[in-house]
C-alpha positions as CSV (number, residue, x, y, z in Angstrom):
1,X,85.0,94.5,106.7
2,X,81.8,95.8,108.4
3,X,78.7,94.6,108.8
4,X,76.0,95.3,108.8
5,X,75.4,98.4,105.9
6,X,73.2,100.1,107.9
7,X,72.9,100.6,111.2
8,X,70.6,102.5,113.4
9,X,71.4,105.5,115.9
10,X,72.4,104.0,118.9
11,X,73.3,101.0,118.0
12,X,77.0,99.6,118.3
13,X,78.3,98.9,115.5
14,X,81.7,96.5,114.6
15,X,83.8,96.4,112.1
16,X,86.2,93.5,111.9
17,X,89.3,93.8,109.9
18,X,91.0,90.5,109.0
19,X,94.5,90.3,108.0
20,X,96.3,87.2,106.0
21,X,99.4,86.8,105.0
22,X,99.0,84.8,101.5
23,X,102.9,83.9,101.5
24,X,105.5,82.9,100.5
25,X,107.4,84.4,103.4
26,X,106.3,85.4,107.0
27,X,105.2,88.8,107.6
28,X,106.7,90.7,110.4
29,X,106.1,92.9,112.6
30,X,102.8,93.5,111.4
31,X,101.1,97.0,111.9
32,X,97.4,98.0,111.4
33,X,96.0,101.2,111.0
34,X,92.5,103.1,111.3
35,X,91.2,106.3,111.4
36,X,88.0,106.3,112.8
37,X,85.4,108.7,111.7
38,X,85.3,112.0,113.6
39,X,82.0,110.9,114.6
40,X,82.1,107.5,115.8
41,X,82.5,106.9,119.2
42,X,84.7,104.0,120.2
43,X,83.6,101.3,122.3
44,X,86.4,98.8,122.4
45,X,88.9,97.2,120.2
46,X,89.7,93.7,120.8
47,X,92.3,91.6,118.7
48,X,93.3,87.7,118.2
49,X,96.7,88.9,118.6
50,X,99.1,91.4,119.6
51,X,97.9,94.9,120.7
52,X,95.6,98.2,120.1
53,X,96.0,101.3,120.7
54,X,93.7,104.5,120.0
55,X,94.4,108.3,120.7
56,X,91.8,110.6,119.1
57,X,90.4,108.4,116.6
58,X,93.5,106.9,115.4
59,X,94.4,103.2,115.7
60,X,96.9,101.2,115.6
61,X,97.7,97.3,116.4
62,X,101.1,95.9,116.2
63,X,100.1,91.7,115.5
64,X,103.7,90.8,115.7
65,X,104.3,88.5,112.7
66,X,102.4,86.1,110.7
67,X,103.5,82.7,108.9
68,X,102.2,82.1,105.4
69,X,98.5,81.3,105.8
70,X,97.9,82.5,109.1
71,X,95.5,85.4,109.7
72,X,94.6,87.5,112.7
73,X,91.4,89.5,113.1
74,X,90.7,93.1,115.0
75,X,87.0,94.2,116.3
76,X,86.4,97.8,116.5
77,X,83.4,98.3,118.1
78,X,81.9,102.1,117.9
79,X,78.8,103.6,118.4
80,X,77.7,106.6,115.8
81,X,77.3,110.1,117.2
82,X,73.6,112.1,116.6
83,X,75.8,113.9,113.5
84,X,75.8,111.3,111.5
85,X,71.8,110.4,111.5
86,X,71.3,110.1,107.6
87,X,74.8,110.3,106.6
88,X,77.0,107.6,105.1
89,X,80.3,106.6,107.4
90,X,83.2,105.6,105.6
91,X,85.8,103.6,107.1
92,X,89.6,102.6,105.7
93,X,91.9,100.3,107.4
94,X,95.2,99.6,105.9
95,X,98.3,97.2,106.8
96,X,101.8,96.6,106.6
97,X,104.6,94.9,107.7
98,X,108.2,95.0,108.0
99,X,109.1,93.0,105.3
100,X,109.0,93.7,101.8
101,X,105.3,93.5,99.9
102,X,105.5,93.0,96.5
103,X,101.8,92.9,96.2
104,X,100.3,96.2,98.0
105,X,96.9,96.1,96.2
106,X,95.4,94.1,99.0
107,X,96.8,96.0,101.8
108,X,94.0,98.4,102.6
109,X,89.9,98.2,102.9
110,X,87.4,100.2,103.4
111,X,83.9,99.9,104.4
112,X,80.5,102.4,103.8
113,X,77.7,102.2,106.5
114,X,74.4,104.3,106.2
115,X,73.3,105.4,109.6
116,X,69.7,105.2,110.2
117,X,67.4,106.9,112.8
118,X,65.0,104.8,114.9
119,X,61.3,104.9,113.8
120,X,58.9,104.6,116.9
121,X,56.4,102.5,116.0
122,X,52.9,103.0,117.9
């Protein structure tokens, strides 16, 4: 859900969230959300399908539905602010849909990132 496990300040960093509906039925109306961590900086969000939306740090896509089998990915790409040099970002996305889920165990993910300083090297 996001590569890569560390990352260096400065760097932009993505993480991709991909949702599939395993069936039986279609999914609809389809809603993703993320909180972003107070100290990411967000670069853009770009999605196979549907729309994204982000008001101070929240996101939200809408993917419309999904037929059994189908998938649909999101890219959040954000850069880490100086505050989190040395710390460890943790980042959840969860999803849901209209229809009834008898299976909500696999409706959320999260993803841990160290961030890293730059070493000069001379």
């Amino acid at each position: 859900f996001g590569l890569p496990t560390t990352v260096k300040f400065g760097d932009f960093m993505t993480y991709t969230i991909e949702v599939e509906n395993v069936g039986p039925e279609s999914a609809l109306d389809i809603t993703i959300t993320d909180e972003l961590t107070v100290e990411m900086v967000l670069g853009q969000i770009v999605t196979s399908q549907g729309g994204c939306s982000e008001t101070a740090g929240h996101i939200s896509c809408n993917l419309d539905d999904l037929e059994p089998g189908a998938s649909a990915q999101i890219q959040i790409v954000v850069i880490p602010d100086p505050l989190l040099l040395g710390e460890i970002a943790v980042n959840e996305a969860s999803v849901k849909s209209s229809r009834f889920d008898p299976i909500t165990f696999n409706n959320s993910a999260n993803s841990t990132v160290q961030i890293r300083a730059y070493r000069r090297l001379e």
